[in-house]
N, C-alpha and C positions, 0 to 999 in steps of 0.2 A: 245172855245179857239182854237187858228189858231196853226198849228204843228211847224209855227216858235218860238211862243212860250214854246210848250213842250219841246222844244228838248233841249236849256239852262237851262230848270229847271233840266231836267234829269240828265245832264253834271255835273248841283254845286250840285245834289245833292249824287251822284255819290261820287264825288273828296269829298264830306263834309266827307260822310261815310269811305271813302279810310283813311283818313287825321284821325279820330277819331280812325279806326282802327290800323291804324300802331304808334299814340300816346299813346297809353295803352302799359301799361308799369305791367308785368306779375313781381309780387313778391312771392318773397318762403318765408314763416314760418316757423321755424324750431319748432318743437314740444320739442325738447331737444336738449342743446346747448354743450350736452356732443357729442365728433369725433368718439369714445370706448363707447360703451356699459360697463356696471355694471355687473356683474353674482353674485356675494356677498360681502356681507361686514359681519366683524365679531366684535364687542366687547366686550372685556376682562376688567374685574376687579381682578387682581392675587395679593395675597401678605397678608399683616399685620400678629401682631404677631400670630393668631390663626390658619392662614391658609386659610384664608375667599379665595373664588375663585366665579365668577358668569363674563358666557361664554353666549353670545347671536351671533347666526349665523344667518343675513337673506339672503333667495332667492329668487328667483322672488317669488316662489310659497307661499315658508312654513319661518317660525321664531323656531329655535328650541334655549330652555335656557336650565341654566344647574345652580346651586347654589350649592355651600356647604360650608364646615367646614371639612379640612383634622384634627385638632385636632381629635371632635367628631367624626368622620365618619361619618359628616351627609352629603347627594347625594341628590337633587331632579331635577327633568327634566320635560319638557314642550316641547311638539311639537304642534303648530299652522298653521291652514291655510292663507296663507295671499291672499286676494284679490290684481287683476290688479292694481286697483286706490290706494291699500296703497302702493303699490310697487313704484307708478310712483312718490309718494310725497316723498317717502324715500331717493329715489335715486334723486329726484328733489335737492337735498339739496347740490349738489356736482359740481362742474365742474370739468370733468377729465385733463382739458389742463393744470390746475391748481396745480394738487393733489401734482406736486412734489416739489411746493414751502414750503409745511407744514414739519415744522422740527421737530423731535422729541429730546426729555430730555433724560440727564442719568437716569437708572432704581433705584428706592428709597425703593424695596423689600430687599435688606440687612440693610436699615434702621429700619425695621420692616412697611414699608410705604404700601402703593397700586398702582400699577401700571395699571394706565390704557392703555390699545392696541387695536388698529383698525387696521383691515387688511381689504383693497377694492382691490377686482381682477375682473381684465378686460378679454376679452381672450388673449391681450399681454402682461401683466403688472399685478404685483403684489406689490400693495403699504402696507408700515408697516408700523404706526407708534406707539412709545412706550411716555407716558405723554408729547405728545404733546401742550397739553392746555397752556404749559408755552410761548407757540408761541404765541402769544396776536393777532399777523397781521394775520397769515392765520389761525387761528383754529377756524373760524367762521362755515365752513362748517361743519366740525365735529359734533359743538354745535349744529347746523340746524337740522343735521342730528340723535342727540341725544335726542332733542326735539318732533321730528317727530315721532319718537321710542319710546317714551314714553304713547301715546297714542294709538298708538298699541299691549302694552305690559299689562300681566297680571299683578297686582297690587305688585304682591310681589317679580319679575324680576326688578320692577325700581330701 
């Protein structure tokens, strides 16, 4: 091959590579589409006429519950290790950009009722709510997130 013809090849192949290089186009995936971080979430069952109460706190790490019966005096407690991968499904069930559209109800413990409470804290922000469920539109996440909890919990916490 004569170098007059190398040297156009070298040229387009040159520009071909240049032209392919700077058309790649670099995309990010967010792994979580939460801006804040989760540190915990806690839910509460407090109320009816006997006094039932069952507290479940998770964190990254650990799940700690908590059940009783202020009638009886009856107390029982559970502490749990939680694994990375159930922490990241737990918390998967949330988008924080969101969290302050969920509204909570008036509290139905002077009815002799049960009040359920979630508390999710960020490091800026601490969100409450008190029987939210009657939110039909945004109480999806909660539900996700009570779901998700379910399979992580010992049988006699659900």
């Amino acid at each position: 091959m004569s170098a007059i013809f190398k040297y156009p090849l070298k040229i387009f192949f040159s520009t071909f590579v240049l032209l392919i290089f700077f058309s790649c186009q670099k995309t990010e995936t967010k792994t979580q589409n939460n801006s804040e971080p989760i540190t915990s979430i806690s839910l509460s069952y407090i109320g009816g006429s006997a006094g039932n109460y069952k507290i479940i706190k998770v964190t990254k790490d650990s799940i700690h519950a908590e059940r009783g019966n202020t009638t009886n005096n009856v107390h029982q407690q559970k502490s749990l290790t939680l694994d990375p991968k159930a922490w990241k499904q737990l918390i998967a069930s949330f988008d924080v950009k969101n969290l302050d559209k969920i509204k909570s109800s008036a509290s139905i413990q002077s009815l002799d009722g049960i009040d359920e409470t979630f508390q999710i804290k960020t490091p800026k922000k601490s969100y409450i709510y008190v029987n939210s469920y009657n939110d039909t539109i945004h109480y999806g996440q909660l539900q996700r997130f009570k779901d998700q909890l379910e399979k992580v919990l010992p049988k006699e916490y659900r």
